[in-house]
C-alpha positions as CSV (number, residue, x, y, z in Angstrom):
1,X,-49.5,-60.1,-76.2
2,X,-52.0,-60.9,-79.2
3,X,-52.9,-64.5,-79.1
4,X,-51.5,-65.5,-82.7
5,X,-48.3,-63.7,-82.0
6,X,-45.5,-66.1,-81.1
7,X,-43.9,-66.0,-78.3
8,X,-40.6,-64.0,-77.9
9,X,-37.3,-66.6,-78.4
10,X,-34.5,-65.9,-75.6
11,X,-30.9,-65.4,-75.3
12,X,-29.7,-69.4,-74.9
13,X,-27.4,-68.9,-71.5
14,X,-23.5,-69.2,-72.4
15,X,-22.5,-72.7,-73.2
16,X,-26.0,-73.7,-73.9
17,X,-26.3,-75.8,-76.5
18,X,-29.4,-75.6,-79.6
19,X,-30.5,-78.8,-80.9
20,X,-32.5,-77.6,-84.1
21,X,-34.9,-75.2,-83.7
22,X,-36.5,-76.8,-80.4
23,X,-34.2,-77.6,-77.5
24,X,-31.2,-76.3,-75.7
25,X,-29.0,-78.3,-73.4
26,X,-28.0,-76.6,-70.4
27,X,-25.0,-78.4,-68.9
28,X,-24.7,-76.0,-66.4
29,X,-28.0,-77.5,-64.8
30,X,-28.0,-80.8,-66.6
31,X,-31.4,-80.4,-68.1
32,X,-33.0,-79.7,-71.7
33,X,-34.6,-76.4,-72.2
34,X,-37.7,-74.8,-75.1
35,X,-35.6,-73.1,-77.4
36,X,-38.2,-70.3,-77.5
37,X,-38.7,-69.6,-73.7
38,X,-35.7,-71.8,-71.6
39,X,-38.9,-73.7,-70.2
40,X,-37.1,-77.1,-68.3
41,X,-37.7,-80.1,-70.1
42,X,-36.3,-82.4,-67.5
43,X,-32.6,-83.6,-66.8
44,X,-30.6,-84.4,-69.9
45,X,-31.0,-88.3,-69.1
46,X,-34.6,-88.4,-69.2
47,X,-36.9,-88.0,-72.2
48,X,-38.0,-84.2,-72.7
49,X,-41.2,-85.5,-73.9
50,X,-42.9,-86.8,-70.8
51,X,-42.6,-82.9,-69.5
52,X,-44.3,-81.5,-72.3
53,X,-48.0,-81.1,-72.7
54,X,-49.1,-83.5,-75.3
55,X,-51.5,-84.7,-78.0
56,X,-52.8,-87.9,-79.2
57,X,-55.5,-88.3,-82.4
58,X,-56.3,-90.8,-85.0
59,X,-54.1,-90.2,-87.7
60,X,-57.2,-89.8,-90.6
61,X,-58.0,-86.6,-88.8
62,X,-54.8,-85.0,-90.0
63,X,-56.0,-83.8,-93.7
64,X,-58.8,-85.8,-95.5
65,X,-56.8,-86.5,-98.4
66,X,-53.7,-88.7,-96.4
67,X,-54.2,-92.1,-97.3
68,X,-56.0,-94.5,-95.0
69,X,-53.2,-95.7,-93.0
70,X,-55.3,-99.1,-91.8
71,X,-54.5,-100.2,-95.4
72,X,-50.6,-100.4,-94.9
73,X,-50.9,-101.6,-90.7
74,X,-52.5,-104.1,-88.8
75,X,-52.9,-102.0,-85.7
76,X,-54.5,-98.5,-85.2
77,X,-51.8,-95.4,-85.6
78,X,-51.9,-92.4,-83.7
79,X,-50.0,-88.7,-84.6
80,X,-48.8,-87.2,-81.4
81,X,-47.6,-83.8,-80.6
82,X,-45.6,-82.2,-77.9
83,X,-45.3,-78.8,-76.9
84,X,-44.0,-76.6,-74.0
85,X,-45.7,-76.3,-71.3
86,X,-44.1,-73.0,-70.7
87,X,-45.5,-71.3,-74.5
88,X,-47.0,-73.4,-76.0
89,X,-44.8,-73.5,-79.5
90,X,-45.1,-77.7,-80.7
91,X,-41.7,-78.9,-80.0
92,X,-42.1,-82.5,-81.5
93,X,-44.5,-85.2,-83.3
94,X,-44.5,-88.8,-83.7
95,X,-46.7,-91.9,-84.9
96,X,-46.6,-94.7,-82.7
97,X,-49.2,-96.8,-81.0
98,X,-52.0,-95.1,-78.9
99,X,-51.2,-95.3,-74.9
100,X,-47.6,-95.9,-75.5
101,X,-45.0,-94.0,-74.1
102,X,-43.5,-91.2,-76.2
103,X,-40.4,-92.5,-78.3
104,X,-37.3,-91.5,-76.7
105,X,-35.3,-90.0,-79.5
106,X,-33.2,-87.9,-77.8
107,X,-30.3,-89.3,-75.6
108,X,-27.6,-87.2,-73.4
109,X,-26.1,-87.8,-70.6
């Protein structure tokens, strides 16, 4: 496979669920799933997030021309990005704080 090609999406399994264009929920085995490869994400009660393979920078070294974002917070910023450990393709981002857990935005049980 070339390296810039994306990966190949799969078949979700019958009954499984898409959430947008990056997660399926299997019921069937009680855990979220990469849209693009069925890669487990951990059980639906958990946070997907802590399986994936993530990234934390300083928010200035996202384009040079986003503001400053010291000027609007007190405390340092970070972006974050998570992506499947199974291909790679980036699943989710968020700001938040840098060495705090990854916001739990997504909730089934």
């Amino acid at each position: 496979m070339e390296r810039d090609a994306p990966a190949p999406a799969v078949e979700p399994a019958a009954g499984a669920e898409s959430i947008g264009d990056a997660y399926l929920v299997d019921r069937d085995e009680g855990v979220f799933r990469c849209h693009r490869c069925a890669t487990s994400l951990g059980v639906l009660a958990g946070n997907p997030k802590l399986a994936m393979a993530s990234r934390e920078r300083p928010t200035h070294s996202l384009h040079p021309s986003y503001p400053e974002v010291s000027k609007f917070v007190d405390t340092d910023v970070v972006f974050r990005e998570f992506c499947c450990p199974g291909c790679g393709v980036r699943l989710a981002t968020e700001t938040g704080y840098p060495g705090e857990a990854p916001f739990h935005e997504l909730r089934l049980d």
